[in-house]
MARPA-644581 format. One record per residue: x, y, z of N, C-alpha, C, CB in turn. Coordinates in pm, whole numbers, padded with zeros to 5 digits, always signed. Glycine has a CB too. Example, Ala and Ser with C-alpha at 12.3 -4.5 7.8 and 13.67 -1.06 7.14 Angstrom:
! MARPA-644581
+01319-00569+00780+01230-00450+00780+01320-00330+00780+01131-00447+00905 +01285-00225+00708+01367-00106+00714+01290+00003+00787+01408-00060+00572 
***
This chain:
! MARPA-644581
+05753-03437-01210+05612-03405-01214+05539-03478-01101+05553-03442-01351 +05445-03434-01056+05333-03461-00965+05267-03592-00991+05232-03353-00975 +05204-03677-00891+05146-03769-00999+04992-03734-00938+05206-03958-00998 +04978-03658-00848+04831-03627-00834+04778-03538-00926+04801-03575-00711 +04642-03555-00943+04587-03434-01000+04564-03284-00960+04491-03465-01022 +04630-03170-01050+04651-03066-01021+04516-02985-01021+04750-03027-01096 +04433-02909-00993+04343-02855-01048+04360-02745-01138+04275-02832-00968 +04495-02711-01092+04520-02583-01207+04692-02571-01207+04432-02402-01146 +04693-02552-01296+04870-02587-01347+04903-02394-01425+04880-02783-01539 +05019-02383-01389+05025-02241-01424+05146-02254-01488+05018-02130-01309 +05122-02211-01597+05250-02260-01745+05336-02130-01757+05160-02293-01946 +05433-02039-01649+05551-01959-01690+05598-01950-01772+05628-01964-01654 +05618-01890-01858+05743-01832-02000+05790-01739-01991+05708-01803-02137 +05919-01771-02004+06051-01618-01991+06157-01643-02046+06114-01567-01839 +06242-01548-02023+06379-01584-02104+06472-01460-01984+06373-01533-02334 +06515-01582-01904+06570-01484-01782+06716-01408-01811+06593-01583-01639 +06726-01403-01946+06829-01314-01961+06764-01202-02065+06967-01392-02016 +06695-01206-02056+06575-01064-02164+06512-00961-02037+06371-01168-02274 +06592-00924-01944+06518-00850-01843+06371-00867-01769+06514-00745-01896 +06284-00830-01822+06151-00790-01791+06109-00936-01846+06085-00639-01868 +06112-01015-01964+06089-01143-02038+06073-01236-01929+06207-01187-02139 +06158-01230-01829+06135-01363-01733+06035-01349-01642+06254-01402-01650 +05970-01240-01607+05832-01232-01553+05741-01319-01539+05774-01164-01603 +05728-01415-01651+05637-01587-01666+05721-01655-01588+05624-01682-01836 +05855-01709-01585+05910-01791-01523+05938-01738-01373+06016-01828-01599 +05928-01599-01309+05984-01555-01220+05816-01585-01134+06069-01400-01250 +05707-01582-01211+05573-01567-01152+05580-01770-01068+05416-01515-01321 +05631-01846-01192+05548-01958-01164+05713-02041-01068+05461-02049-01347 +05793-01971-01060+05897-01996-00947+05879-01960-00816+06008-01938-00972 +05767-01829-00809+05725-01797-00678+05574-01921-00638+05681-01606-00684 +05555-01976-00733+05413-02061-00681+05506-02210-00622+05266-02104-00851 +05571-02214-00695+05638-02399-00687+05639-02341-00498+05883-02463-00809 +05643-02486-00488+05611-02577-00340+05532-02470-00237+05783-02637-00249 +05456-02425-00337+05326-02378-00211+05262-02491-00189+05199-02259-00254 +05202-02517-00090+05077-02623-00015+04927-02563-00125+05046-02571+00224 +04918-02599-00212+04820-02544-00259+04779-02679-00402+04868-02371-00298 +04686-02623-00429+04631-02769-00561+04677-02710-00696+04416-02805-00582 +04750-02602-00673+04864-02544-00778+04976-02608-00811+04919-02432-00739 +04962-02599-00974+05109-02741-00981+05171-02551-01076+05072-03004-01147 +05287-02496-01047+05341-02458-01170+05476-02470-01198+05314-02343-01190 +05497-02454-01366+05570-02514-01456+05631-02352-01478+05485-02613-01585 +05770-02366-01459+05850-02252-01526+05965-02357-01693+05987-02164-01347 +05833-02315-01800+05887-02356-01938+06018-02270-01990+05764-02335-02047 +06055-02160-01928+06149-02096-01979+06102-02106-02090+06273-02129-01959 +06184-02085-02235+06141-02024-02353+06069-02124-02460+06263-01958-02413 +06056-02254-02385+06002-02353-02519+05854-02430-02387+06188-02525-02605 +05742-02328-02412+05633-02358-02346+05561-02521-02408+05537-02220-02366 +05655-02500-02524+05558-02653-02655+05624-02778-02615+05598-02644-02881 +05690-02767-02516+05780-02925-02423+05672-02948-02331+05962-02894-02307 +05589-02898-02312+05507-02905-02182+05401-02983-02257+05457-02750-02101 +05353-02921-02321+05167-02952-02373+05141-03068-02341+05117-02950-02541 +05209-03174-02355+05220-03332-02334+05172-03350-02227+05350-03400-02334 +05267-03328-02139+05292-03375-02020+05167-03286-01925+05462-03349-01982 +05148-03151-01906+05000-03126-01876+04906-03133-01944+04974-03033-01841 +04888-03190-02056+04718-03300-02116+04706-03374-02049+04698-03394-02252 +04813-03495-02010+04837-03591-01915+04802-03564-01786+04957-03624-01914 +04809-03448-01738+04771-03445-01634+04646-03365-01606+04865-03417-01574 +04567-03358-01656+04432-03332-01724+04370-03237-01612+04333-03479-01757 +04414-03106-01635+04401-03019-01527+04235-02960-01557+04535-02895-01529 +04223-02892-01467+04066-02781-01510+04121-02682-01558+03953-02712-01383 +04266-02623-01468+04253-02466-01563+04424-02499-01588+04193-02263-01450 +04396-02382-01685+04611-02384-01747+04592-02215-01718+04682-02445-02009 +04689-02148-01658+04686-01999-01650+04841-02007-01712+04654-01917-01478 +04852-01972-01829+04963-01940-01889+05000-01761-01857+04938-01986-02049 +05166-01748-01825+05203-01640-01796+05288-01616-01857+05222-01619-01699 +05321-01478-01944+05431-01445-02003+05441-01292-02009+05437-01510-02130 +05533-01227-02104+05477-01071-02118+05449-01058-02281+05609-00938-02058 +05370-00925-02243+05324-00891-02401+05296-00759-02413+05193-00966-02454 +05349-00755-02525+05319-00599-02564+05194-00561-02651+05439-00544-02645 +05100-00496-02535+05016-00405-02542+04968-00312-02529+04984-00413-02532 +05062-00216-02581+05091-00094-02554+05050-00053-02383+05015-00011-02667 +05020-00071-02286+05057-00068-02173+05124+00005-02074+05088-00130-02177 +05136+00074-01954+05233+00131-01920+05312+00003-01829+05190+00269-01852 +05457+00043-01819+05553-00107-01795+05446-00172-01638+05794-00054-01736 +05470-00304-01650+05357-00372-01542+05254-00386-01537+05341-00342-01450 +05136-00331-01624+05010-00342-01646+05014-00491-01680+04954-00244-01751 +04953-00572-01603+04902-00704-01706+04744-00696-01677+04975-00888-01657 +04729-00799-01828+04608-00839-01840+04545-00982-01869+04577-00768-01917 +04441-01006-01908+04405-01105-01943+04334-01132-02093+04341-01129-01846 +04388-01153-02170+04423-01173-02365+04309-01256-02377+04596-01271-02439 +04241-01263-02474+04138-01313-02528+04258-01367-02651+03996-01202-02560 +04207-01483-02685+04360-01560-02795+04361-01523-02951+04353-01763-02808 +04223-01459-02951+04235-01347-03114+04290-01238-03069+04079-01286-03202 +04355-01209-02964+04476-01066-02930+04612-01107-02912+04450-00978-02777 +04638-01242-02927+04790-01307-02914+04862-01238-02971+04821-01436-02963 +04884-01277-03163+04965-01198-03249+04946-01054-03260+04955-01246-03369 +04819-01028-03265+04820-00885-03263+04885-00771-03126+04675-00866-03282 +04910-00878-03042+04992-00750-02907+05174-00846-02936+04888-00781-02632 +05184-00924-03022+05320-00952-03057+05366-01044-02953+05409-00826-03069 +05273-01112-02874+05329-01188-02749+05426-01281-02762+05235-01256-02684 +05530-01223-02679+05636-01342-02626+05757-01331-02713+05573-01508-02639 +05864-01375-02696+05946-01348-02769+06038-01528-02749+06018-01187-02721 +05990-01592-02732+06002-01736-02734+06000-01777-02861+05904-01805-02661 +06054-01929-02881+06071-01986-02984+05978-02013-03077+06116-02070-02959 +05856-02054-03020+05676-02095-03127+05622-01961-03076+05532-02278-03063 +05518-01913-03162+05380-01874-03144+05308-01911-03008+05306-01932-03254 +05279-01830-02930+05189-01858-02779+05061-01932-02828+05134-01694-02685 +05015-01901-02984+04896-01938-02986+04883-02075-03041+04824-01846-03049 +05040-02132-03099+05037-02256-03110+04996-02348-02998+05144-02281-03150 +05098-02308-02891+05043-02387-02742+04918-02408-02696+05082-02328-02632 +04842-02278-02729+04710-02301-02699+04637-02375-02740+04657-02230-02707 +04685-02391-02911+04577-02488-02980+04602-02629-02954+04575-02472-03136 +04758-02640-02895+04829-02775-02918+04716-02826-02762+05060-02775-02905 +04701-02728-02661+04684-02756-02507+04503-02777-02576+04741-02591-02354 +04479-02727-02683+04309-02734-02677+04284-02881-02747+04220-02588-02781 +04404-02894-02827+04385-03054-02886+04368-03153-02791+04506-03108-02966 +04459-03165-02712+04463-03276-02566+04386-03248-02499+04575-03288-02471 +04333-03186-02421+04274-03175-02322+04133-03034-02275+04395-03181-02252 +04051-03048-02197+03957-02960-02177+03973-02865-02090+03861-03011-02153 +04072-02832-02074+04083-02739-01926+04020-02615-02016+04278-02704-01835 +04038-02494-01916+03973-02374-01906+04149-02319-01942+03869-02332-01737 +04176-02257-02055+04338-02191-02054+04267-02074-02059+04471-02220-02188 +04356-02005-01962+04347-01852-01920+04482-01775-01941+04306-01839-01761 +04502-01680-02024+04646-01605-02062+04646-01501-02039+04695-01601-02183 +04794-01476-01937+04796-01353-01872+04936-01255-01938+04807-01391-01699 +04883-01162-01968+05039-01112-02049+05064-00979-01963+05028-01067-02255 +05143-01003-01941+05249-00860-01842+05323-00757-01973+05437-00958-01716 +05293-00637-01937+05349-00558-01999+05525-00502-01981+05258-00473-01983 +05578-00562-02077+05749-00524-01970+05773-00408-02030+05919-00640-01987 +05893-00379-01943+05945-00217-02029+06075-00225-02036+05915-00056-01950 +06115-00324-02044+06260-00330-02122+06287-00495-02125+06402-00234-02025 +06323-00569-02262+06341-00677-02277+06469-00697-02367+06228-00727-02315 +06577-00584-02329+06713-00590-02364+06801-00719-02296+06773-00452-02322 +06879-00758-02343+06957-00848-02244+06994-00751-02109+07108-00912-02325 +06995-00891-02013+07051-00876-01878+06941-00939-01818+07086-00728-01824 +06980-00929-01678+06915-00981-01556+06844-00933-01493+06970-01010-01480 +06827-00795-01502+06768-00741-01413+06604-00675-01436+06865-00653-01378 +06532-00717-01326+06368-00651-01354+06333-00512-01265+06237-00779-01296 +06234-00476-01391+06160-00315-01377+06134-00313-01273+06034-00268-01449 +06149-00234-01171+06052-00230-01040+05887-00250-01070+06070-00074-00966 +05862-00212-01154+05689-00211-01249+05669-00340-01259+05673-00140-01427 +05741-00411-01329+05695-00551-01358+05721-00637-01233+05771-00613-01487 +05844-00605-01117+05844-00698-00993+05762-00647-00950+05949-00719-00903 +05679-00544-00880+05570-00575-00840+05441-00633-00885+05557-00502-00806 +05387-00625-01025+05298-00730-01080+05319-00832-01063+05279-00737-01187 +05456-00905-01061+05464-01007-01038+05407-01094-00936+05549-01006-01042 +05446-00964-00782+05420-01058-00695+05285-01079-00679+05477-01033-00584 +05206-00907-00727+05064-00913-00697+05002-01074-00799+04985-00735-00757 +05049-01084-00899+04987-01158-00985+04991-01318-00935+05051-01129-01119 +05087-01347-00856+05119-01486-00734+05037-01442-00651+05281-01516-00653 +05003-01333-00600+04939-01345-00498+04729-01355-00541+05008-01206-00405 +04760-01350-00665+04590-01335-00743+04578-01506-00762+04581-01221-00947 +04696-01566-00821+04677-01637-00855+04623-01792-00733+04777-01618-00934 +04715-01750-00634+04705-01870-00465+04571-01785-00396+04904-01857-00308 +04521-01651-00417+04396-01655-00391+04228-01649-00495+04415-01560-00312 +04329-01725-00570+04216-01786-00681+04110-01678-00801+04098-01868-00571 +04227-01524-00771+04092-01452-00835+04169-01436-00992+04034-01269-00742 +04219-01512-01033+04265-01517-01221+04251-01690-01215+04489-01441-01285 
***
């Protein structure tokens, strides 16, 4: 971990053998070692190891990334208001997305912003939708020019 202060830390979740699922971790693998005041964290499937360690580092914003099903066509993402968590079924990780949130709202004041990608296939394997790799990149590229 960083020991400077991040201004915005971007919390990845995936499960890079669920196809389309690793979209969170594939987003915040394309940010690591940019020159930027972006710190991000690819949690792979247990986002609730983190909460700690970014309270501690007492960011302004948390942009959590994962996929979610909202009815969607494959690659649409959006931005979830956290009374739409369970109801679009987000994530297929070990806790509740909305535990993290509350755990990240206990520690600390940042601004958490949740972005859920719509996948279209989260069968095992490796391989991603053409739909969802391009959100991806657009969504790295929203994110290093600051408009999410």
């Amino acid at each position: 971990m960083e020991k400077h202060r991040s201004k915005t830390i971007v919390l990845g979740i995936g499960n890079r053998l669920r196809k389309d699922d690793a979209a969170g971790s594939i987003v915040a693998e394309l940010l690591k070692d940019k020159d930027t005041d972006i710190l991000a964290i690819d949690s792979e499937t247990t986002p609730e190891n983190w909460t700690g360690k970014i309270a501690r580092m007492n960011p302004e914003k948390i942009i959590i990334v994962d996929t979610a099903n909202f009815n969607g066509k494959p690659g649409d993402f959006r931005i979830l208001r956290e009374n739409q968590i369970d109801w679009y079924g987000f994530s297929t990780h070990t806790l509740p997305i909305s535990f993290v949130i509350e755990d990240l709202k206990s520690r600390c004041s940042a601004e958490i912003t949740l972005l859920g990608i719509q996948p279209k296939n989260t069968d095992f394997g490796e391989d991603i939708s053409p739909e969802v790799k391009k959100s991806i990149h657009i969504i790295k590229e929203m994110i290093l020019d600051k408009k999410i």
